[in-house]
PDB file of N, CA, C and O in Angstrom, chain B, residues numbered from 101:
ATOM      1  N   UNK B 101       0.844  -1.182   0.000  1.00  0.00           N
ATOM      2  CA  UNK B 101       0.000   0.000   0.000  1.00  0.00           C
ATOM      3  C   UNK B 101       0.885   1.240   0.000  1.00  0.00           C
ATOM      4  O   UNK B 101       1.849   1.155   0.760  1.00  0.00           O
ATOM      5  N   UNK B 102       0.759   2.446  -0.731  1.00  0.00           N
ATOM      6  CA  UNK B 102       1.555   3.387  -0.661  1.00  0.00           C
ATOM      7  C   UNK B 102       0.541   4.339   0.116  1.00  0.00           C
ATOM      8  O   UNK B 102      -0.677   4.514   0.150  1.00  0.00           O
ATOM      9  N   UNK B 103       1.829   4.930   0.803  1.00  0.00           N
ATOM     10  CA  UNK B 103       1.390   5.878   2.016  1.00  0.00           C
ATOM     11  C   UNK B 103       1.035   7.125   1.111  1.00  0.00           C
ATOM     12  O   UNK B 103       1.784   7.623   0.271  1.00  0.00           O
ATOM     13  N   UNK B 104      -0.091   7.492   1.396  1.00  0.00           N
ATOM     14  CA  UNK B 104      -0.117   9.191   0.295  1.00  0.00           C
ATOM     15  C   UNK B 104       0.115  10.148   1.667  1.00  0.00           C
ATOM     16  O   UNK B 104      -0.219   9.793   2.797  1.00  0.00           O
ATOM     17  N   UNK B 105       0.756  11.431   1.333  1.00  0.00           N
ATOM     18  CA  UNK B 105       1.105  12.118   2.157  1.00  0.00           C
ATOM     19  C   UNK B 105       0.003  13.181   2.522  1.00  0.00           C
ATOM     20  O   UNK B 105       0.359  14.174   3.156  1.00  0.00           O
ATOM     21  N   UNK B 106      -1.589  13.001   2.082  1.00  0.00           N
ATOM     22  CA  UNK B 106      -2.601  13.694   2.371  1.00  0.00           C
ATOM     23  C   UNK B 106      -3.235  13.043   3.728  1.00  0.00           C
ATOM     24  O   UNK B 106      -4.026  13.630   4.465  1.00  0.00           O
ATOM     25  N   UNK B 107      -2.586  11.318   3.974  1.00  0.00           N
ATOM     26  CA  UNK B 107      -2.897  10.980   4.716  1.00  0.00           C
ATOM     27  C   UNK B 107      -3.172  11.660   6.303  1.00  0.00           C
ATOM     28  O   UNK B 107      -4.172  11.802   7.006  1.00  0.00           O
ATOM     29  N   UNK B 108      -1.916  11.944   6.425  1.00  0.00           N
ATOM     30  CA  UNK B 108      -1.656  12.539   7.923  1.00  0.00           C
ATOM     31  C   UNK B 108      -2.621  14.030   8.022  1.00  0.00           C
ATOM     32  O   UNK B 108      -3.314  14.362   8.983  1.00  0.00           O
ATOM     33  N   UNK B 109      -2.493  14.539   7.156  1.00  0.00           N
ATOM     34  CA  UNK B 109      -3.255  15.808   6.390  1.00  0.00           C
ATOM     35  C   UNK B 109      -4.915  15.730   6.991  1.00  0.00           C
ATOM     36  O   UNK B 109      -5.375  16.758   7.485  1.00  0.00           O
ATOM     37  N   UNK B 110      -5.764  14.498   6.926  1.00  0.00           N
ATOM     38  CA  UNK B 110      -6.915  13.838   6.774  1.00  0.00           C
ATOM     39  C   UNK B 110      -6.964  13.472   8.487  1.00  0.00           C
ATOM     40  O   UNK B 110      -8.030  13.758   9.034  1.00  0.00           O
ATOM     41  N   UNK B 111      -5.893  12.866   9.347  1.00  0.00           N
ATOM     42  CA  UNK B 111      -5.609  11.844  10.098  1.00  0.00           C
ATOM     43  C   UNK B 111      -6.121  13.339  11.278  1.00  0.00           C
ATOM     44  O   UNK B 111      -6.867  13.212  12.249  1.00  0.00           O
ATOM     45  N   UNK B 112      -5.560  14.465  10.885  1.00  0.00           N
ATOM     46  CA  UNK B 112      -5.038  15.349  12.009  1.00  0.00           C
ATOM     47  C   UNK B 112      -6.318  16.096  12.043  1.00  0.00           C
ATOM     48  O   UNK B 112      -6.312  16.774  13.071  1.00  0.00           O
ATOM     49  N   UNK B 113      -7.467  16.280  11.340  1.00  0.00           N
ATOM     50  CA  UNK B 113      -8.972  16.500  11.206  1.00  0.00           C
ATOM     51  C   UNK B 113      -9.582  15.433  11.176  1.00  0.00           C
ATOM     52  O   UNK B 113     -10.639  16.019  10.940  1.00  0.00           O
ATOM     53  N   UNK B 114      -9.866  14.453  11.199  1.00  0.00           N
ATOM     54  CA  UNK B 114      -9.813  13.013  11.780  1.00  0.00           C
ATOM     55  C   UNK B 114     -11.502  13.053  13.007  1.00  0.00           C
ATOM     56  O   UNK B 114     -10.940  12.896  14.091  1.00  0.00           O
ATOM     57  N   UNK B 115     -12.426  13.119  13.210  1.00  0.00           N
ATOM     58  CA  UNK B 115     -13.063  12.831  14.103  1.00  0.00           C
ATOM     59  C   UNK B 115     -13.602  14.153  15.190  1.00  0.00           C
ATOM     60  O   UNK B 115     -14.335  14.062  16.175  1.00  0.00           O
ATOM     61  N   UNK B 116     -12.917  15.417  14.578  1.00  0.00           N
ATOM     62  CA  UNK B 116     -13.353  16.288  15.318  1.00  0.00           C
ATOM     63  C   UNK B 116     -14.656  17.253  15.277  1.00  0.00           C
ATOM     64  O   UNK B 116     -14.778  18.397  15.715  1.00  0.00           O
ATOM     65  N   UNK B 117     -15.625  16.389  14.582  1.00  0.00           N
ATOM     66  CA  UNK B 117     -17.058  16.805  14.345  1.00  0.00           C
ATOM     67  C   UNK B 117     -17.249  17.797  13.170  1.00  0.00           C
ATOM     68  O   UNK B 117     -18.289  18.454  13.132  1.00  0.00           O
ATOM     69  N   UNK B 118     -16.221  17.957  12.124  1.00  0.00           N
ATOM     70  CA  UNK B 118     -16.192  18.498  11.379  1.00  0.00           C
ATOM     71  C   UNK B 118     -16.413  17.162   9.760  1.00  0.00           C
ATOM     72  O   UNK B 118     -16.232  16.001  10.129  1.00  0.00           O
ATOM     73  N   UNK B 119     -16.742  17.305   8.249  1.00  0.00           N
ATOM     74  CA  UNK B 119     -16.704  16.609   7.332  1.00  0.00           C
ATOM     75  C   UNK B 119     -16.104  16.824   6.743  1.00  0.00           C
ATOM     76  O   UNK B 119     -15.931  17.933   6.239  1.00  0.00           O
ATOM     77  N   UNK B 120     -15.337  15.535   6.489  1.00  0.00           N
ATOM     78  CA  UNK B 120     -14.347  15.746   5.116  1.00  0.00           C
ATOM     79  C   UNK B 120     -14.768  14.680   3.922  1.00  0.00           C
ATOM     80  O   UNK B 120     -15.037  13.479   3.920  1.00  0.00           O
ATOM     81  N   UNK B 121     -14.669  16.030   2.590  1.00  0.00           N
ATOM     82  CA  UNK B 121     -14.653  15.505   1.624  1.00  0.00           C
ATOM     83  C   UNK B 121     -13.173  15.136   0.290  1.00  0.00           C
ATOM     84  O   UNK B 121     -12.306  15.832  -0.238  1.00  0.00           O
ATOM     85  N   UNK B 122     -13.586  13.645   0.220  1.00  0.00           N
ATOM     86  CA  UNK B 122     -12.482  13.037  -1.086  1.00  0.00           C
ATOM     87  C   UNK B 122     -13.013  13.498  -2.364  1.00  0.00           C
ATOM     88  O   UNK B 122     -13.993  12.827  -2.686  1.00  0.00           O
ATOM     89  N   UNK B 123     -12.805  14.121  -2.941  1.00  0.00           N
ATOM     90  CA  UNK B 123     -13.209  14.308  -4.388  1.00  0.00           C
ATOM     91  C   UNK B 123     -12.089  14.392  -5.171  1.00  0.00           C
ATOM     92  O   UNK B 123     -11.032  14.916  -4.818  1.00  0.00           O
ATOM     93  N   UNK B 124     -12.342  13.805  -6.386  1.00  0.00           N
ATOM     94  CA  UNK B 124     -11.075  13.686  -7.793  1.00  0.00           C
ATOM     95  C   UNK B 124     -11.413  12.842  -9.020  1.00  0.00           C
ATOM     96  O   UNK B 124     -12.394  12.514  -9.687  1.00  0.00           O
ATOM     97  N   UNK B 125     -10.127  12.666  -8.972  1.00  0.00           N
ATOM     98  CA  UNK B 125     -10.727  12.448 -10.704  1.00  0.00           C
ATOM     99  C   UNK B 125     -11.048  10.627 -10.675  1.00  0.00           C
ATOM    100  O   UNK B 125     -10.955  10.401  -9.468  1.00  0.00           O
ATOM    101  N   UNK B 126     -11.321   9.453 -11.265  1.00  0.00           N
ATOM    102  CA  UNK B 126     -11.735   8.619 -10.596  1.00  0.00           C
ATOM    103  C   UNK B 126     -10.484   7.851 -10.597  1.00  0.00           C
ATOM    104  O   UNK B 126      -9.441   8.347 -11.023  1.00  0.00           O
ATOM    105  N   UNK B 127     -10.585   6.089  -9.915  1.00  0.00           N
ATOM    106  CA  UNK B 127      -9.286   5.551 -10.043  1.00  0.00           C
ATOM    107  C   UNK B 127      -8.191   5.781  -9.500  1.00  0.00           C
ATOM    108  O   UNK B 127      -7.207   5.079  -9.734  1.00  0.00           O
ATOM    109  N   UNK B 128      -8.163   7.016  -8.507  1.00  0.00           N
ATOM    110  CA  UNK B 128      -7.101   7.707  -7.531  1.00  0.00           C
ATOM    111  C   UNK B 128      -6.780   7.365  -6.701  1.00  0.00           C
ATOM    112  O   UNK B 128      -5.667   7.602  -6.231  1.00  0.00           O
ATOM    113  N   UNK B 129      -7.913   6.454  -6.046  1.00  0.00           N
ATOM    114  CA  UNK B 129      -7.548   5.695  -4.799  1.00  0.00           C
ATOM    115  C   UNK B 129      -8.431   6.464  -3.525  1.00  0.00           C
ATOM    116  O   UNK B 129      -8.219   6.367  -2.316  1.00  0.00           O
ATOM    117  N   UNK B 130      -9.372   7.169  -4.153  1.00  0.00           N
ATOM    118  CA  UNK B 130     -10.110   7.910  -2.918  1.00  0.00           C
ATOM    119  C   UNK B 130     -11.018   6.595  -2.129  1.00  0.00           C
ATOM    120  O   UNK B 130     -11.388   7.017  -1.033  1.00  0.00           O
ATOM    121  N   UNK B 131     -11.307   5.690  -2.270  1.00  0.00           N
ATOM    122  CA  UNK B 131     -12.178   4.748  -1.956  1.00  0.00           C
ATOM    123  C   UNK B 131     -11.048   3.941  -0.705  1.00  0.00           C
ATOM    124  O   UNK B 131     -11.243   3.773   0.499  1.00  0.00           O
ATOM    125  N   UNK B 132      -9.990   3.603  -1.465  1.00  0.00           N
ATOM    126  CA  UNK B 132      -8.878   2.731  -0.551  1.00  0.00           C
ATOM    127  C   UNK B 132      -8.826   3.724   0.533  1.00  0.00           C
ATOM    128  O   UNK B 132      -9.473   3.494   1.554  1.00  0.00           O
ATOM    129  N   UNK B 133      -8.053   4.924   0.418  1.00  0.00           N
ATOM    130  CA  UNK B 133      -7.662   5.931   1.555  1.00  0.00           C
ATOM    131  C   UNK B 133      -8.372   5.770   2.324  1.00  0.00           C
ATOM    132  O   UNK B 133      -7.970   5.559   3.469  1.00  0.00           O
ATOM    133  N   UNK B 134      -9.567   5.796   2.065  1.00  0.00           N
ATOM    134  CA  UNK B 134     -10.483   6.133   3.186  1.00  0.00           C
ATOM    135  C   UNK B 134     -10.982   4.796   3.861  1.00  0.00           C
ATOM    136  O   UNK B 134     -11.794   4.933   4.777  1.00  0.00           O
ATOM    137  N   UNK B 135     -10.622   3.620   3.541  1.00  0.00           N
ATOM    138  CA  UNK B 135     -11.172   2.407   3.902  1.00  0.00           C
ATOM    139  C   UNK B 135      -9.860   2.015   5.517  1.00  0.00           C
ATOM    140  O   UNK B 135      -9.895   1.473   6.622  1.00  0.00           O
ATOM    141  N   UNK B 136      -8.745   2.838   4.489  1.00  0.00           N
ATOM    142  CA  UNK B 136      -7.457   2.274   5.143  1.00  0.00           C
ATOM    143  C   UNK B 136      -7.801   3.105   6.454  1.00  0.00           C
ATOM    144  O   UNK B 136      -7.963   2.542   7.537  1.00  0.00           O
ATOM    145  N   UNK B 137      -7.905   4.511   6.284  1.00  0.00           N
ATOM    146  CA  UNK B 137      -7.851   5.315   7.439  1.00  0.00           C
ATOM    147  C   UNK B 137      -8.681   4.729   8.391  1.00  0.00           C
ATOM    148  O   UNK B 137      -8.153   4.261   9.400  1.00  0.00           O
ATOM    149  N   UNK B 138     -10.248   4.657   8.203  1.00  0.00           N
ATOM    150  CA  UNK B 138     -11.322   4.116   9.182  1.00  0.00           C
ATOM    151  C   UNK B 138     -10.872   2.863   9.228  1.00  0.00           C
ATOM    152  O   UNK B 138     -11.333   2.440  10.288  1.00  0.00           O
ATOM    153  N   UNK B 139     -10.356   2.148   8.811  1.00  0.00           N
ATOM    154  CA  UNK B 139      -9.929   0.569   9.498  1.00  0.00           C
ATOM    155  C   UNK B 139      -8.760   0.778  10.965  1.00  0.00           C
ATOM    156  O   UNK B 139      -8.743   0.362  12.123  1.00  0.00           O
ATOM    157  N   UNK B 140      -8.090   1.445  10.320  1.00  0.00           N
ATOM    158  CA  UNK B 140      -7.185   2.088  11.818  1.00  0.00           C
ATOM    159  C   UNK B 140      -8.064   2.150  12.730  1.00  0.00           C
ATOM    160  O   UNK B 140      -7.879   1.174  13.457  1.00  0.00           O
ATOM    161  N   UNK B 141      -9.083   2.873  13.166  1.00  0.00           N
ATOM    162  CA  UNK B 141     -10.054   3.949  13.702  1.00  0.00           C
ATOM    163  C   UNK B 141     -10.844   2.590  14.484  1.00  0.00           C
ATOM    164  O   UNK B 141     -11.219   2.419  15.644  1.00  0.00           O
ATOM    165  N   UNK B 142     -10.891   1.799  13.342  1.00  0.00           N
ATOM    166  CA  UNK B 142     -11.870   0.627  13.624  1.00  0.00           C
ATOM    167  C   UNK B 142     -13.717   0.984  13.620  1.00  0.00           C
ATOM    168  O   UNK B 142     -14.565   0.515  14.380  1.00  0.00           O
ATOM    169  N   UNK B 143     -13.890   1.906  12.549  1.00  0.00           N
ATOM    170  CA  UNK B 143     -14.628   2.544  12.055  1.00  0.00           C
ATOM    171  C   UNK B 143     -15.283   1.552  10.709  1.00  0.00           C
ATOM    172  O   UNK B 143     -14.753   0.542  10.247  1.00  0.00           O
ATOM    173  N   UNK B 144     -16.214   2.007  10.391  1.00  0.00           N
ATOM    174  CA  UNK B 144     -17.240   1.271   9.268  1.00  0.00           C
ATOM    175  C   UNK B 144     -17.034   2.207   8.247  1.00  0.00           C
ATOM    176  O   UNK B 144     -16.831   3.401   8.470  1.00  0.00           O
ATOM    177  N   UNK B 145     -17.084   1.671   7.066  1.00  0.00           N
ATOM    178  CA  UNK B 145     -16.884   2.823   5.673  1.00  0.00           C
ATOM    179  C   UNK B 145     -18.327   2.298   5.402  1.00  0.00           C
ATOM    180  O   UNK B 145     -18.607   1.113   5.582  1.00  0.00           O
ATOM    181  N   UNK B 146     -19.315   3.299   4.925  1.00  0.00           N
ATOM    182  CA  UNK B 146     -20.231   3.563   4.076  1.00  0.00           C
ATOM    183  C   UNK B 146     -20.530   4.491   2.800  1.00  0.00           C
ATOM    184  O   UNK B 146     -20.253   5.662   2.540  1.00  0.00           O
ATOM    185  N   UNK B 147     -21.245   3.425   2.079  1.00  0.00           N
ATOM    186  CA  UNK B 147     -21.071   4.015   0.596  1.00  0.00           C
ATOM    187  C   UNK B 147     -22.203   4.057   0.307  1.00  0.00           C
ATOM    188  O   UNK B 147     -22.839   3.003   0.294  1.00  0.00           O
ATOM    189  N   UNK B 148     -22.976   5.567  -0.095  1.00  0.00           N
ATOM    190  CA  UNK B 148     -24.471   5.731  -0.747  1.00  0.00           C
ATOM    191  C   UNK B 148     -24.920   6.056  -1.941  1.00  0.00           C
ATOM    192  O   UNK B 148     -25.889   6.644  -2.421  1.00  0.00           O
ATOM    193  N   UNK B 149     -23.435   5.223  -2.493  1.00  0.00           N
ATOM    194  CA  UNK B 149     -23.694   4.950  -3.903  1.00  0.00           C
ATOM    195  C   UNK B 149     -24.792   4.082  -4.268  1.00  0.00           C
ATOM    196  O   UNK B 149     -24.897   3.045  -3.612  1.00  0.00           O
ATOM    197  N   UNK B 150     -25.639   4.306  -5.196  1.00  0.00           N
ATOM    198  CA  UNK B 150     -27.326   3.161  -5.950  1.00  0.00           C
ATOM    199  C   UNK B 150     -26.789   1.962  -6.547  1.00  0.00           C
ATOM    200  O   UNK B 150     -27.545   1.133  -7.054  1.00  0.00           O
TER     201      UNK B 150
END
């Protein structure tokens, strides 16, 4: 897995009742990042994609 350096970026706003959004172009890896981060967390990823 490569570490992206937005990680820590994401990590450090992380849970403080504020939302963050991934947006880009597709295929970037916004789906992984965010699976990887909340698995740390031990958090659930949800997707409200149809």
């Amino acid at each position: 897995m490569i570490r992206r350096t937005i990680q820590d970026y994401i990590m450090k706003f992380l849970f403080k009742g504020k939302v963050i959004i991934l947006y880009g172009a597709r295929r970037t890896g916004k789906t992984t990042l965010s699976k990887v981060i909340l698995l740390r967390h031990r958090k659930k990823y949800l997707s409200f994609r149809s």
